[in-house]
C-alpha positions in Angstrom: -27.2 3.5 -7.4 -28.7 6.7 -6.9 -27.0 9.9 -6.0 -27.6 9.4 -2.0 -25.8 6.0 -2.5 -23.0 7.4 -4.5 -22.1 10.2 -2.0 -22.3 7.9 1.0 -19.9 5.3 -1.2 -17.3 8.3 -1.4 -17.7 9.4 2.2 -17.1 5.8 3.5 -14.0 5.4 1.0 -12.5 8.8 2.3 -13.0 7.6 6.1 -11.2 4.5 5.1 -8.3 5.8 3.0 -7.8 8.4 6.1 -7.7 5.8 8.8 -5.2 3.5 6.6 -3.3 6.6 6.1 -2.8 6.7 9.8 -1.6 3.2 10.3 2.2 3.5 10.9 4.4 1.0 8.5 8.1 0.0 9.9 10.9 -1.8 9.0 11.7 -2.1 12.5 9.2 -2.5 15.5 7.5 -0.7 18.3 8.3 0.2 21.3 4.6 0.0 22.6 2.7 -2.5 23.9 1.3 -4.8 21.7 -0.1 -8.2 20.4 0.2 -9.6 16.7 -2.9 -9.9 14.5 -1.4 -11.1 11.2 1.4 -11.0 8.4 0.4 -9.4 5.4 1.6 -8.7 1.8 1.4 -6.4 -0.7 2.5 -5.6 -4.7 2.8 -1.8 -5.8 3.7 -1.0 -9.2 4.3 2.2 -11.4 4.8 1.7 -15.4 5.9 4.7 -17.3 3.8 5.4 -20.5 4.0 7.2 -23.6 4.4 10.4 -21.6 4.7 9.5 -18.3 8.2 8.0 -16.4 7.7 5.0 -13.9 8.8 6.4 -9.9 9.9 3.5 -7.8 8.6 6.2 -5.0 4.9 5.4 -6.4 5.4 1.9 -6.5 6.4 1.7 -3.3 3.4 4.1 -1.9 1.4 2.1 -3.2 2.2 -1.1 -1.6 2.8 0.9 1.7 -1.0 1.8 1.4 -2.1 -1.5 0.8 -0.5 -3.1 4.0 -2.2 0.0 5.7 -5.6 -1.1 4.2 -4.9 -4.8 5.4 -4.0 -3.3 9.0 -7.6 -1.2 8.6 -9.5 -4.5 7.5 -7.9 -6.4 10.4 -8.4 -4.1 13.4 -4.3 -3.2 13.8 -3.0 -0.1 14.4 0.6 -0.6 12.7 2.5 -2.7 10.3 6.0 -3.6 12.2 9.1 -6.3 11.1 8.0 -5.0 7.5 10.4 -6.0 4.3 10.3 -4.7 0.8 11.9 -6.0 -2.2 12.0 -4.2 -5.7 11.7 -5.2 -9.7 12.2 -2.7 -12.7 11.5 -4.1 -15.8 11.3 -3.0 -19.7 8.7 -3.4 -22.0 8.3 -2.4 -26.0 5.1 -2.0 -27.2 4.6 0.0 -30.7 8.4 0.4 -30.8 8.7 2.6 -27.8 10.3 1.1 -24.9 9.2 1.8 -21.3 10.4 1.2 -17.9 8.7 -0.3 -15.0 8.9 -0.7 -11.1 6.9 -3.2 -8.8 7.7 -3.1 -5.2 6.4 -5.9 -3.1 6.5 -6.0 0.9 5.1 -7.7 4.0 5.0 -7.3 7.5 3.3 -8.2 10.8 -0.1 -6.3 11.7 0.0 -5.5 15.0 -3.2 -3.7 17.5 -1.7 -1.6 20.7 -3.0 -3.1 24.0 
């Protein structure tokens, strides 16, 4: 891939992350008028490191932002009815222990008519 390609690749991946960043995700659902498109799922996760702590905020960012990609890749313009469920876990590797979070969630994409 040459440098032309590569610059593209990042300008493309910008656009995208900006219009999934966009995409409104709620527990609840919208007042506006709209028609479903399809449920979706998602897994976020944050581990803490040697120095580093896990956030259960991060974990759950990140599985916000994928149920905004999946609303990007199918056309919707929010995520509505959505549910989130969290796990911390341990782990001991070397002798030092760690602590982790993984927050999953789904929802209903939805497009505005």
């Amino acid at each position: 891939m040459g440098k032309k390609e590569v610059q593209e690749a990042a300008i493309a991946r910008a656009q995208f992350e900006a219009a999934a960043r966009s995409v409104l995700v709620t527990t609840g659902d919208v007042q506006a008028k709209h028609q479903p498109v399809n449920i979706v799922f998602a897994v976020g996760g944050s581990a803490g490191g040697l120095f580093t702590a896990a956030s259960p905020q991060l974990a759950f960012e990140a599985a916000r932002f994928q149920l905004q990609a999946a609303a990007v890749g199918l056309g919707g313009n929010a995520v509505v009815c959505c549910r989130f469920g969290y796990q911390a876990y341990s782990t001991t590797n070397l002798g030092c222990s760690s602590t982790g979070f993984t927050v999953s969630g789904y929802g209903t994409v939805v497009r505005f008519v």
